[in-house]
C-alpha positions as CSV (number, residue, x, y, z in Angstrom):
1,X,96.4,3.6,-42.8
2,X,94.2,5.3,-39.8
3,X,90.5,5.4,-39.5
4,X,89.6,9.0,-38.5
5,X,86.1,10.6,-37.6
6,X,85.8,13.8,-39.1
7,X,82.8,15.8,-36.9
8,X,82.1,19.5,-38.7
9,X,79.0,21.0,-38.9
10,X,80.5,22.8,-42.5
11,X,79.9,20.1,-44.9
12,X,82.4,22.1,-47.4
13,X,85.4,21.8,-44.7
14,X,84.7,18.8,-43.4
15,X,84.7,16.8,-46.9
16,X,87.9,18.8,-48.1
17,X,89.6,17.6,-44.9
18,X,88.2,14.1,-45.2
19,X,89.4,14.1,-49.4
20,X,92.5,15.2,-48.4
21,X,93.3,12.8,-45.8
22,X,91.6,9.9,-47.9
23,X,94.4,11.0,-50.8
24,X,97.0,10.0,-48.3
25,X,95.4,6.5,-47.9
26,X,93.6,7.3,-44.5
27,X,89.8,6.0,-44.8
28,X,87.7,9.1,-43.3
29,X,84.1,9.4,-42.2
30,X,82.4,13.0,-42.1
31,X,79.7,13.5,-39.6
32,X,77.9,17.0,-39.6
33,X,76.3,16.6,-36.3
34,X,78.1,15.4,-33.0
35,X,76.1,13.5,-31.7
36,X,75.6,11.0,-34.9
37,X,79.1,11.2,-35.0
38,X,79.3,10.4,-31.4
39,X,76.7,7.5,-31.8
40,X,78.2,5.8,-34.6
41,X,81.7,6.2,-32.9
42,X,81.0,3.8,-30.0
43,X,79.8,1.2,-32.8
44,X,83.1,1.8,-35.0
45,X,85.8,3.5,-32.9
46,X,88.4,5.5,-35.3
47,X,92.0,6.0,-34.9
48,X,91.7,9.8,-34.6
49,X,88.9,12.3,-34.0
50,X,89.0,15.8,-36.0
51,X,86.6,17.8,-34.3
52,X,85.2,21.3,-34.9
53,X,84.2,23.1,-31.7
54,X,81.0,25.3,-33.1
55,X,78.8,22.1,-34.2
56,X,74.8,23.0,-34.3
57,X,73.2,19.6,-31.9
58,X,75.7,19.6,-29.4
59,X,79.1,21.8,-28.3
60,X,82.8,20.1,-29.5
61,X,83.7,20.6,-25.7
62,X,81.0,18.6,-24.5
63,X,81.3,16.4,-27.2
64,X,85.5,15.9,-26.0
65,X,84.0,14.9,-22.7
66,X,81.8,12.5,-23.5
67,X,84.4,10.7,-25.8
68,X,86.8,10.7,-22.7
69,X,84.3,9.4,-20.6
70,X,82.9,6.5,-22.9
71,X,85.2,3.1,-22.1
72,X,85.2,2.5,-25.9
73,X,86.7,5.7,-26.9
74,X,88.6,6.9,-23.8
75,X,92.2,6.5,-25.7
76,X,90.9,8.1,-28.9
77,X,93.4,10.6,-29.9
78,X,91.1,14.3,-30.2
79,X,92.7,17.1,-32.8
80,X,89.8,20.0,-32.2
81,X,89.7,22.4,-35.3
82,X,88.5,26.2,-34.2
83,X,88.6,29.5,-35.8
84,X,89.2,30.8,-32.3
85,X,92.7,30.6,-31.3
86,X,93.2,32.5,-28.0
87,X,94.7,31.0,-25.2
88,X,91.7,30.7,-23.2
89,X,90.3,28.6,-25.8
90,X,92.8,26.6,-26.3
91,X,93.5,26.2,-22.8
92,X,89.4,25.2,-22.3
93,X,89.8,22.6,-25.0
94,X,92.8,20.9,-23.5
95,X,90.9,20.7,-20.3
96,X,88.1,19.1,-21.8
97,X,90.5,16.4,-23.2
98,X,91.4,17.6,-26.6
99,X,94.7,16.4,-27.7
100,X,96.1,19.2,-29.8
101,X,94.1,22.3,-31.0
């Protein structure tokens, strides 16, 4: 099935998501900091980036940016995971090239 990027700074979350997903045949990486995540990424592009905006090295906005801006990972589909769920938020995370939210 898909290769998706898991980027979320709670290790708990992130490694539920990923064991989930994995059950269903997908293989999943879990990064806890963006911009390893983002690094390793452009060496491996996945089929799907999960992303949690509140990460500690770098913001999940900025971190949308920068994946629509690289050449290897411009077409990368972005689902951005966030406890905040007003429409200003979500409005600011489909700006920054987020996907769904």
């Amino acid at each position: 099935m898909a290769s998706i990027a898991i980027i979320d700074q709670d290790q708990e979350s992130g490694d539920a998501l990923a064991q989930t997903l994995s059950s269903r045949g997908h293989e999943c990486t879990v990064f806890h900091l963006g911009k390893k995540g983002f690094n390793k990424m452009l060496e491996e592009p996945p089929a799907l980036l999960i992303l949690d905006v509140m990460l500690d090295d770098i913001s999940g906005f900025h971190l949308c940016r920068l994946v629509r801006g690289s050449s290897r990972l411009h077409m990368t589909p972005i689902l951005v995971l966030s406890a905040m769920d007003n429409e200003e938020e979500i409005h600011h995370a489909m700006a920054q090239g987020a996907d769904e939210y």
